[in-house]
Structures are given as structure tokens and as C-alpha cells.
N, C-alpha and C positions, 0 to 999 in steps of 0.2 A: 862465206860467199864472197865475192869478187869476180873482178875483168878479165878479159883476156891480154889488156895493156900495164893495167897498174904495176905498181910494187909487188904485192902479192901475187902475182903471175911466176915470179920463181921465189922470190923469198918463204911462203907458208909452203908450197910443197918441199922446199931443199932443208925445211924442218920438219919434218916428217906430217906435217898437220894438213887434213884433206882438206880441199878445194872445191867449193863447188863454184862454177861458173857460169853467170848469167851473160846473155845475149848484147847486157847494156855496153857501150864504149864512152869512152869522157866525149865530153859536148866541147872539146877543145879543138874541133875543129872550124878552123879559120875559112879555110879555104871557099871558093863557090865548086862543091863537086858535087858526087850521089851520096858521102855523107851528112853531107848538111841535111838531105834529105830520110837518108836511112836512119842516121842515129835516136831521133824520136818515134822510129817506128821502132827499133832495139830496146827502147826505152819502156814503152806500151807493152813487150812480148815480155820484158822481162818481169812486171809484176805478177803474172801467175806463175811464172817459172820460179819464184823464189816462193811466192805462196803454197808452192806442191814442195821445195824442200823444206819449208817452214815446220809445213804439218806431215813430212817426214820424221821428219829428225825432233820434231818436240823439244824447242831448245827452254831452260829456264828462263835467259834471258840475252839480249843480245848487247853487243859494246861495238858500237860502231867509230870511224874518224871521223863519218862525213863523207862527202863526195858525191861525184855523180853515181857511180854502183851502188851507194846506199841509200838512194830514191826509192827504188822499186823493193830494198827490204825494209824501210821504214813503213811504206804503202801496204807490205804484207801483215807484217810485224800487228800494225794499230789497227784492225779489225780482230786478229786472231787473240788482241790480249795477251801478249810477250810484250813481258817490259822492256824498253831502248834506253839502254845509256849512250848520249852521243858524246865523243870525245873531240875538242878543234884545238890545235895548238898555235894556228892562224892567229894576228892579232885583227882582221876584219875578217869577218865569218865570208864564206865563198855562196855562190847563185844557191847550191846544191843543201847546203846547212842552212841558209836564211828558209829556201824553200820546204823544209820538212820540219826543224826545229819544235815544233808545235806537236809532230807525232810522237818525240822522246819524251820517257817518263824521266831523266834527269839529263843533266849537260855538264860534262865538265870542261873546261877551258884554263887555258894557259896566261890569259893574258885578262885581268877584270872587266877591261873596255872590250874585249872581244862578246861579250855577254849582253852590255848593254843595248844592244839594238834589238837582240831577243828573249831576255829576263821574262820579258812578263809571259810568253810562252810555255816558258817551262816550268816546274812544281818547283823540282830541287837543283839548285846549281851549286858546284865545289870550283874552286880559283886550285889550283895546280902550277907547276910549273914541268918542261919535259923532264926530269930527271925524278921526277916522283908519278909521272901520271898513272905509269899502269899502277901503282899501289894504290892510286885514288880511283883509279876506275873500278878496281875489284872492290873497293871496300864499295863505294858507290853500288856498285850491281849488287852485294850480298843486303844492301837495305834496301834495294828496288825489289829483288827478291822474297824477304821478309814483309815485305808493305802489299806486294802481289798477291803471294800467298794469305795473306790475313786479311785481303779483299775478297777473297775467294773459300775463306774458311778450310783451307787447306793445311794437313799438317805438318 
């Protein structure tokens, strides 16, 4: 899932990996216009919008960067019991990761002090650096997986 602005708006399709699109836009807008006002209304529309592809697609578990788009599937995510690995290579976490932090079932981060403001938050934290994250975030998500599963006596 993702924006219609982000990265991911041609990066994951021009890899062949589908897209699904929620309504939310980044909250970087400055300006005094209608999205200062729209965007928390896009914000609001897109927690069921992601909660219907959630319990579409049945994911085992999600890996998320963070950001404004990953509000409303963290939102979804932590009622339905999908485990969240949040990924920030940020060294001060952003409005959007401080504000949800607490619905991932682990975190990894790039930078030690990036953690400390929301450690106590989270279960399991890994320190990473970019050039090894995605290998820490799979290994991550296959014990959030493994921990899921044997919460749920599943086999």
C-alpha cells in the first residue's frame, strides 16, 4: 500500500509489485489552501480503505518505513492482529513514526538515538544500518511471524 505522491507511486509498480492506493497524501503541506484542510479528511477515509485491503489480501505480516501512508495501515494493521515491523533510517523519528510507533510489533532503525525517544513503545528493537536493512527487516518479520503464530497456536 502507498500514495499517490510518494516513492512508491512509480518505483513498486516499475517493479512489477502491485500497488494498492490509499486516499491519504503526506501532511507536508505548508501552504494555507483546501489541503490543509482535505488532507485529514484523506487521512480519516483511508483507515477502512486499507482495513478492506488488509482483510483482502490476508498479509502475514507487514514492513513498513513509516510516514504519513503508514498511519492508516498501522490503524488497520493493530485491531486485525498483523504483525508491523516499522523500518526508520531517519536519525530523529518524524510526527508520523513518533505518532504510531506504539502499534508496531518491532522497529528497526538505523541510527541507536533514533530509538530512544520510542524504545519503551516497542517489544523488539534491531539497530541496522541502510546497507543491511532489508536483511534485518526480513529476519525481523520471520520472528514477528514465528512469535504471531505461536500466539495464536497456529502451525
Amino acid at each position: 500500500m502507498g500514495g499517490h505522491r510518494g516513492l512508491e507511486a512509480t518505483l513498486v509498480p516499475a517493479a512489477g509489485i502491485p500497488l494498492r492506493r490509499l486516499a491519504a497524501r503526506s501532511l507536508r503541506t505548508t501552504e494555507a489552501d483546501v489541503h490543509a484542510v482535505l488532507d485529514p479528511i484523506r487521512l480519516g477515509l483511508s483507515v477502512p480503505q486499507a482495513t478492506a485491503i488488509l482483510l483482502a489480501e490476508r498479509p502475514a505480516a507487514i514492513l513498513t518505513t513509516g510516514g504519513y501512508v503508514a498511519v492508516p495501515v498501522l490503524m488497520a494493521a493493530a485491531p486485525l492482529g498483523i504483525p508491523v515491523v516499522m523500518w526508520d533510517g531517519n536519525v530523529i523519528p518524524g510526527r508520523a513514526v513518533r505518532a504510531t510507533a506504539r502499534l508496531a510489533s518491532a522497529l528497526a532503525v538505523s541510527f541507536a538515538a533514533m530509538g530512544l525517544g520510542i524504545t519503551s513503545l516497542i517489544a523488539f528493537q534491531a539497530i541496522t544500518n541502510m546497507a543491511v536493512a532489508k536483511k534485518i527487516s526480513f529476519v525481523v518479520i520471520e520472528a514477528q511471524i514465528k512469535t504471531a503464530r505461536a500466539s495464536i497456536r497456529s502451525p
